[in-house]
C-alpha positions in Angstrom: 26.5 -29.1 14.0 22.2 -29.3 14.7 20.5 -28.9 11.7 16.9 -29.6 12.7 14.8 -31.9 9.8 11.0 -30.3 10.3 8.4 -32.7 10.6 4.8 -33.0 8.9 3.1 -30.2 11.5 3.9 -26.5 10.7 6.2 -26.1 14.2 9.7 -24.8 14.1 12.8 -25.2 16.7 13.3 -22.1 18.2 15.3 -19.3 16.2 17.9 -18.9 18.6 19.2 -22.7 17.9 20.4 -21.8 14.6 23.5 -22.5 13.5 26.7 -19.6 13.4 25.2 -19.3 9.9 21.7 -18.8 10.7 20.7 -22.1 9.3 18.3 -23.7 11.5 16.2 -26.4 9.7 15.5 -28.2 6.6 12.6 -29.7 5.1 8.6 -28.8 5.0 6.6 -27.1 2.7 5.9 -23.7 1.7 2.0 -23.4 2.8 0.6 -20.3 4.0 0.2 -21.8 7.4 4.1 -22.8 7.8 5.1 -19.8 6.2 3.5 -17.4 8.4 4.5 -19.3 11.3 8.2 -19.1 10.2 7.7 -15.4 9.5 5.8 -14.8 12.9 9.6 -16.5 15.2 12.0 -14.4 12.4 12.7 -17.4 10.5 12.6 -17.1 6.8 12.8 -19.8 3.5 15.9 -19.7 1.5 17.8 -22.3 -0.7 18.8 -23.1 -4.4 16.7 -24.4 -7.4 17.7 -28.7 -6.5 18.2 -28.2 -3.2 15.8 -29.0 0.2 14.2 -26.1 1.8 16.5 -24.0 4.3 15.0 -22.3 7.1 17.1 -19.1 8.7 17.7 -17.0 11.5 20.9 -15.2 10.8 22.9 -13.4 13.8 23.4 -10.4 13.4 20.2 -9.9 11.9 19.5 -6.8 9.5 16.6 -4.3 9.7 15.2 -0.9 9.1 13.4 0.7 11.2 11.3 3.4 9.2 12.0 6.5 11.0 15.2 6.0 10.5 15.1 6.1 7.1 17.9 7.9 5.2 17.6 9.6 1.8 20.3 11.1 -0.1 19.6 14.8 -1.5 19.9 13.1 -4.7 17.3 10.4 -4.4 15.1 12.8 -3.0 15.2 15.6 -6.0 14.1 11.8 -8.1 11.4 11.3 -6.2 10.1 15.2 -6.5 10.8 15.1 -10.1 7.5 12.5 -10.5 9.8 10.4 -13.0 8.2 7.3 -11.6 4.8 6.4 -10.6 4.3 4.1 -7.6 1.5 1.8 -7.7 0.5 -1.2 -4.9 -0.3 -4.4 -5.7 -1.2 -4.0 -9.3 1.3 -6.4 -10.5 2.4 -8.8 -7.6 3.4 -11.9 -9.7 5.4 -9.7 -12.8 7.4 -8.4 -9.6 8.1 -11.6 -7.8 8.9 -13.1 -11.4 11.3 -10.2 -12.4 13.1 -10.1 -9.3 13.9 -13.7 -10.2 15.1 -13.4 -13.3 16.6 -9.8 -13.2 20.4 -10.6 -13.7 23.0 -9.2 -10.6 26.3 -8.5 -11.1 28.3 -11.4 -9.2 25.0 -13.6 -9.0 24.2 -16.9 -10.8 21.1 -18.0 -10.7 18.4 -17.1 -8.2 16.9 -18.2 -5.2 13.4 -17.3 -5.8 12.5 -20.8 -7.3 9.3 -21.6 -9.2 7.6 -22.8 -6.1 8.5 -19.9 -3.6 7.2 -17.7 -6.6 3.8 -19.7 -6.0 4.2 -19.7 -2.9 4.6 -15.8 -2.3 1.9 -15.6 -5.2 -0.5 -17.4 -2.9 0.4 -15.1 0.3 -0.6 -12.4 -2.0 -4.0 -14.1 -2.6 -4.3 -14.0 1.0 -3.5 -9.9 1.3 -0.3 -11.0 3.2 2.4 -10.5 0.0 2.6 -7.7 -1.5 4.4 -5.8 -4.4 5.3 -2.2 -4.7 6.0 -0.9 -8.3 7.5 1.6 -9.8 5.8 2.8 -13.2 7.7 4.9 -16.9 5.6 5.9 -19.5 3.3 2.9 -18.8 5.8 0.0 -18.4 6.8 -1.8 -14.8 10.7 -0.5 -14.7 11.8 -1.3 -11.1 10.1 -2.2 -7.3 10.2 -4.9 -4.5 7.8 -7.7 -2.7 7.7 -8.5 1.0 5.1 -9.6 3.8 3.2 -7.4 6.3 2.4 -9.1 9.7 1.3 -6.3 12.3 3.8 -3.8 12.9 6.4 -5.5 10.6 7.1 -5.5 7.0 9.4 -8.4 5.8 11.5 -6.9 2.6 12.3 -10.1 0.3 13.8 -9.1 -2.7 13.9 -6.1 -5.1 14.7 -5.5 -9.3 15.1 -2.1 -11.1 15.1 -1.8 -15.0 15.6 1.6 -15.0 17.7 4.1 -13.0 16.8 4.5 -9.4 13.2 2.6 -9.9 13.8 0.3 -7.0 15.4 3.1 -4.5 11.8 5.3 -5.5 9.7 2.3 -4.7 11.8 1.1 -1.4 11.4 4.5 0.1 8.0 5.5 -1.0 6.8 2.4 1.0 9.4 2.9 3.7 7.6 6.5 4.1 3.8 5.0 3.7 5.2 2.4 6.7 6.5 5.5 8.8 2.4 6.5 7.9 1.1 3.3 8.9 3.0 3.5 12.3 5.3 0.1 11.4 7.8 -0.9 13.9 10.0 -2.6 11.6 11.5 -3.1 8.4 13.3 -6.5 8.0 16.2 -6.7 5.5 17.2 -10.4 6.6 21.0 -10.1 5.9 23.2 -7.3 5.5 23.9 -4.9 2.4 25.2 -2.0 1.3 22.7 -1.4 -0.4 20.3 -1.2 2.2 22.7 0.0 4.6 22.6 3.5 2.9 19.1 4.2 3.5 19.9 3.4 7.4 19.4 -0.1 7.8 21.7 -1.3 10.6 22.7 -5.4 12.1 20.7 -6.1 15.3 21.3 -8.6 17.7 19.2 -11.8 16.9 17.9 -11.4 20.2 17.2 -7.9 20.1 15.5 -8.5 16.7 13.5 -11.0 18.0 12.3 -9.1 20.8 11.2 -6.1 18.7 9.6 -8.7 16.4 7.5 -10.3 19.3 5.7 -7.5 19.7 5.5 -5.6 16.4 3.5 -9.0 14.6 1.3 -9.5 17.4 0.0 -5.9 17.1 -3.1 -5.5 14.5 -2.3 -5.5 11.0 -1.1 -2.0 10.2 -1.2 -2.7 6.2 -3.9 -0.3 4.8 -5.2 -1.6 1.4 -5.2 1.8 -0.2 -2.1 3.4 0.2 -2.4 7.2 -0.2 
């Protein structure tokens, strides 16, 4: 078993040399400059509150992409009724902090430590990180943060308060991406939850090689969704 210790420099092994797992490395920081470069090779951060920082690259690898989006009649007849209202960016660190401490049935604890919530929160800074938000009568009830690089949006973690206020939120941005002209939404590991709105297990390699080319394309992120 290789699990790689990274050193000072923001450099990673390559992806494909992580363990059955998807463990690759341990170690680092959670700079801007590293993350980005772990984003950019499809490796992400993701570890305990205690614990070093884990760097992944899980095989099979789960992703989206937008235009195959699926909505149920249901969902859809949610959306038209204009029960929620879906804002951008208004509230990126109430987001990242509720998706930490939003309890999940079957979950202790969270992974979204204190310093990857300052860490994302500095991403945001940057207009890297980004929150999506669904609004009820004036309160935050439900959405989802990520990272858009290029063609890709990286989907980290999602909380709902209310009814379907995270399902309106993930597909009103899945649409805006379809907009945008996004090659891919990455879900990291599988779900069933995200597996009904047509997520689907790629390849690492196959991942990877969409990814190559999707982050190297100009930033498709417009900073007024419409």
């Amino acid at each position: 078993m290789t699990i790689y210790r990274l050193p000072s420099e923001s450099l990673f092994p390559p992806p494909d040399r992580a363990e059955p797992d998807g463990l690759l490395a341990v170690g680092g920081d959670l700079s801007p400059k590293r993350l980005l470069g772990a984003y950019r090779l499809g490796i992400f951060p993701w570890y305990n509150e205690g614990e070093p920082i884990c760097w992944w690259s899980p095989n099979p690898r789960f992703a989206l992409l937008p235009y195959e989006l699926h909505v149920s009649q249901r969902l859809n007849r949610v959306i038209r009724s204009n029960l929620y209202t879906i804002r951008y960016d208004t509230e990126f660190d109430t987001v990242i902090e509720k998706c930490a401490t939003t309890p999940r049935p079957g979950q202790k604890g969270t992974w979204i430590t204190t310093a990857m919530q300052h860490a994302y929160s500095q991403l945001h800074k940057l207009g890297i990180a980004h929150s999506i938000e669904s609004w009820s009568e004036g309160k935050l009830v439900g959405g989802l943060y990520g990272i858009a690089l290029g063609g890709t949006f990286f989907g980290e973690s999602m909380f709902t308060h209310q009814t379907d206020a995270s399902k309106v939120a993930l597909v009103t941005l899945v649409r805006q991406l379809q907009t945008w002209s996004f090659d891919l939404f990455d879900c990291q590991v599988s779900t069933r939850h995200l597996a009904q709105f047509g997520a689907r297990s790629f390849l690492r390699s196959e991942f990877l090689e969409r990814l190559r080319g999707s982050v190297n394309r100009p930033d498709c992120w417009d900073k007024y969704p419409k």
